[in-house]
C-alpha positions in Angstrom: -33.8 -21.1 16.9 -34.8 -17.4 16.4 -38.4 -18.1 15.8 -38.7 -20.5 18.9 -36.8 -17.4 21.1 -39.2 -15.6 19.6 -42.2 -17.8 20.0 -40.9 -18.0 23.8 -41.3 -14.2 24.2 -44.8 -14.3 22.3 -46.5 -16.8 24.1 -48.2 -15.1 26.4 -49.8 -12.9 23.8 -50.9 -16.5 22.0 -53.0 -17.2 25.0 -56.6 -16.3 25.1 -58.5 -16.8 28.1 -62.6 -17.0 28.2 -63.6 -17.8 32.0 -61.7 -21.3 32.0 -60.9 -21.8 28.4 -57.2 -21.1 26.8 -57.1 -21.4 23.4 -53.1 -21.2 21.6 -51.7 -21.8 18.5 -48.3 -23.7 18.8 -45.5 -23.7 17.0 -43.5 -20.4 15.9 -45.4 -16.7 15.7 -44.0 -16.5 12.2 -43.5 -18.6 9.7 -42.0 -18.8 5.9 -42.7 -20.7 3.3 -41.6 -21.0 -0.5 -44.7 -21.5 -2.7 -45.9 -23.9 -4.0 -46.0 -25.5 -0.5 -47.0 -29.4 -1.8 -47.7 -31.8 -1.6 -47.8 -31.7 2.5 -48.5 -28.8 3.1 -47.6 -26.6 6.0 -49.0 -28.1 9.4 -50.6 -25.6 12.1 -51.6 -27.3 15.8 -54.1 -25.5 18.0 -54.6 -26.7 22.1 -58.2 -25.6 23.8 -57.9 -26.0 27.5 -60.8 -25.5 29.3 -62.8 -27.2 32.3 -64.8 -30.3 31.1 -68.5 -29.8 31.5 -71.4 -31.1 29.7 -72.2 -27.5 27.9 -68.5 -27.4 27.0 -67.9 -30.6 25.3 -69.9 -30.3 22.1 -67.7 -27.5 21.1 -66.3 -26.3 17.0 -63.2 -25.4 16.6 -62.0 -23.7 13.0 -59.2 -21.4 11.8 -59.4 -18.5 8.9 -56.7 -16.0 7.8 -56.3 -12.4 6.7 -54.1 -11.5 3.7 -52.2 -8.4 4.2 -54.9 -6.0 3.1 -57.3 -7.0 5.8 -59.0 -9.3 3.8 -60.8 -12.4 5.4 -61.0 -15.6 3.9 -63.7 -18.0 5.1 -63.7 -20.7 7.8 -62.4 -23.7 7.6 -63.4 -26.5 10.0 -60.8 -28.2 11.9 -61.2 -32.1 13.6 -59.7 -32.0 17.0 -58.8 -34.9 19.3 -61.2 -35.2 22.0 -60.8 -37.4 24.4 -63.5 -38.4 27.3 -63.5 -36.1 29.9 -64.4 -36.2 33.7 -66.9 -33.4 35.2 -65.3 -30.3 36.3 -61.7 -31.5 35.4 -59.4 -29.6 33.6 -58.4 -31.2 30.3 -56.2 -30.1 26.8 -57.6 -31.1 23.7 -55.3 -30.3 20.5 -56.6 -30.0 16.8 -54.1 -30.5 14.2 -54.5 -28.9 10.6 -52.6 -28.3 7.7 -52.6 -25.5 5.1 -52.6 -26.8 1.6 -53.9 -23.9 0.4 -50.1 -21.6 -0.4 -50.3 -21.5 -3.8 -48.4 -18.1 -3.8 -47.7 -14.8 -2.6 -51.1 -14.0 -1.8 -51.6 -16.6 0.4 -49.3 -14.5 2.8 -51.4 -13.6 5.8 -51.9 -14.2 9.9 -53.8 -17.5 10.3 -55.9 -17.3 13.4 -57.9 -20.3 15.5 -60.7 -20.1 16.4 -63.1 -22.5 18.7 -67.0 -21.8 18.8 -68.9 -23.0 21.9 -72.8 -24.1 22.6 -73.9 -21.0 24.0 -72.5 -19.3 20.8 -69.4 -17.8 22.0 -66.3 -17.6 20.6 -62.4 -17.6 21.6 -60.1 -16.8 19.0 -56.2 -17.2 19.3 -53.4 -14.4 18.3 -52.8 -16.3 15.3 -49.7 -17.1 13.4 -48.2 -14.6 10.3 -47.1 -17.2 7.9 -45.1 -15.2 4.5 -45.3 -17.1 1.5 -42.7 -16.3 -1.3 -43.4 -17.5 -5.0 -39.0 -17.9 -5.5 -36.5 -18.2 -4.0 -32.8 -16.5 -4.7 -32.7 -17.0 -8.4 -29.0 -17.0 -9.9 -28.3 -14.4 -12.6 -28.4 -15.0 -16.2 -25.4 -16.6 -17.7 -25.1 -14.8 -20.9 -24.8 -11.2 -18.8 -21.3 -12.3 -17.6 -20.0 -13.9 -20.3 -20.8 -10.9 -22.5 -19.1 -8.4 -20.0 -15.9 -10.3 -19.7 -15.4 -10.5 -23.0 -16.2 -6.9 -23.5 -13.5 -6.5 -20.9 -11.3 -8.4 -22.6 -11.4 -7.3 -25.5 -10.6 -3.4 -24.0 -7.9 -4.8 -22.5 -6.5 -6.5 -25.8 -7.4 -3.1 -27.7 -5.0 -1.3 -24.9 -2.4 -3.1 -24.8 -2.0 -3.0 -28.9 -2.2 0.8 -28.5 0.5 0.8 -25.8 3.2 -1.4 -27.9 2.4 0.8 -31.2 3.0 4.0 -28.9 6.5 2.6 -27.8 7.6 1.0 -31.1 6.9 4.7 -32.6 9.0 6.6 -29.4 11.8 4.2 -30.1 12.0 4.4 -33.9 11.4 8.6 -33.6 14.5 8.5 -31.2 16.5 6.4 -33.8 16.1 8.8 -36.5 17.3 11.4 -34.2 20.5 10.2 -33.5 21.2 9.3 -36.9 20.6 12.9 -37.9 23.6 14.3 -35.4 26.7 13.0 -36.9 25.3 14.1 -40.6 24.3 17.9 -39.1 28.2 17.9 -37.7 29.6 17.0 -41.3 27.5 19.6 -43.2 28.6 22.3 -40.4 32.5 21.7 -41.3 31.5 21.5 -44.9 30.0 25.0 -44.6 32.8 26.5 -42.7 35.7 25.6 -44.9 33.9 26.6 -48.2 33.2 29.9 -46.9 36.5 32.4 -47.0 35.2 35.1 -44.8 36.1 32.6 -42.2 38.9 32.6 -42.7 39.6 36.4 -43.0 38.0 36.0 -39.7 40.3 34.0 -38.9 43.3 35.8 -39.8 41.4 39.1 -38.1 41.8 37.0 -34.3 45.2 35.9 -35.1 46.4 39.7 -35.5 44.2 40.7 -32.5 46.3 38.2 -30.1 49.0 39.8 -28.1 52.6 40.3 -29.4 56.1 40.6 -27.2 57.3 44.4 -26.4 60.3 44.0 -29.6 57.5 44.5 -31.7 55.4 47.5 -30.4 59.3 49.3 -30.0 60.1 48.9 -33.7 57.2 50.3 -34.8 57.3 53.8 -32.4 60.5 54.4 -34.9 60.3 57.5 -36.8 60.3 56.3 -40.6 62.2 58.8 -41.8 65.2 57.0 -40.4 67.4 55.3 -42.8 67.3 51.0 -42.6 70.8 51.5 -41.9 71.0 53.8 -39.0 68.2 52.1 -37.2 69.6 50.0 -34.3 67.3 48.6 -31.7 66.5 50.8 -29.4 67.0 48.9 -26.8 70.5 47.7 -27.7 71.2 52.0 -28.1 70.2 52.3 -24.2 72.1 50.2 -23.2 75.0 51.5 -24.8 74.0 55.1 -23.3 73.8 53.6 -19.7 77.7 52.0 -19.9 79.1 55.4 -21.4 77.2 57.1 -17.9 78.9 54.7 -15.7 81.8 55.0 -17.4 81.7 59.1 -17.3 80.8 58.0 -13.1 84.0 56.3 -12.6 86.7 58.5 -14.2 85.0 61.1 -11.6 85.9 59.0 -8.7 
């Protein structure tokens, strides 16, 4: 559909004009082909108009390419289908042809028509660009992808071992931690009750706590005072205090 749009847009560049003679090619501008093209080979139409005279009708008509570097091949005669013509009418003639010769890639080129008339001139068409291509899309190996997914299988495989052995070694390391707690704990108390400066340390915090008042009173005593003779002093104050009050009232 693209080639005939295009082919649409072409076709007045496919026209050659030589007084009254129009020489086309029909069909699309360009072609492609997959070599080898056989065994029918691709077929090419060419349609001389022109006025029918008797120095006219005794005409040659031919085609010839050239390659892509400029190169041209020699001519080729083409049959067309002439049909009897009345004097000074217009009439169509169309020769048909058909390229066997796409063997390959170098066949690529612009095929041109060309019609050769009695006085020796010549009308050549705009030609067709036909692009031959020795292959077509050709599939990828097998072997490459089966070797790459197994080699990515395999890392995955190797990964995944790695990551369980990594894990199974975290846990059992954390195990052995635990278990070493409780032991640690028994050979702390072990430690502490074999050693008796701990306890004279002991000993040393219980005499530094705090002790009630009786105790800091008894020892401001003089100790020269006999066992006897020592009363509590705060038994002796209050005795002191009732003889005052006493001393108070007999005033009154």
């Amino acid at each position: 559909m693209a080639f005939r749009f295009l082919g649409l847009i072409l076709l007045p560049w496919t026209l050659q004009v030589g007084g009254n003679q129009i020489l086309r090619q029909l069909g699309d501008p360009i072609q492609v082909v997959l070599a080898p093209f056989e065994p029918f080979g691709l077929k090419l139409t060419c349609e001389f108009t022109y006025r029918y005279t008797q120095a006219l009708k005794n005409y040659t008509c031919s085609y010839h390419y050239v390659d892509l570097k400029g190169k041209q091949s020699p001519s080729f005669l083409v049959k067309c289908n002439q049909a009897p013509g009345v004097e000074n009418v217009t009439q169509t003639d169309k020769c048909p042809f058909t390229l066997k010769n796409l063997h390959d890639a170098s066949a690529t080129g612009t095929y041109y028509c060309q019609v050769k008339l009695q006085n020796s001139h010549q009308i050549k068409a705009n030609g067709v660009f036909i692009l031959v291509r020795d292959a077509g899309y050709i599939e990828p190996p097998k072997g490459h992808k089966k070797l790459l997914l197994l080699l990515f299988t395999s890392l995955l495989a190797v990964l995944s071992i790695l990551g369980t052995g990594l894990l199974l070694w975290k846990a059992k390391s954390q195990r052995k931690s635990v278990k070493k707690m409780p032991n640690q704990e028994g050979i702390d108390s072990e430690k502490n009750s074999a050693d008796p400066k701990l306890e004279h340390s002991g000993s040393l915090y219980i005499a530094l706590q705090p002790h009630s008042s009786e105790v800091y009173d008894s020892l401001q005593l003089d100790i020269s005072i006999p066992s006897a003779e020592r009363s509590p002093p705060i038994q002796r104050q209050y005795q002191e205090g009732a003889e005052e009050l006493n001393i108070i009232y007999e005033n009154f």
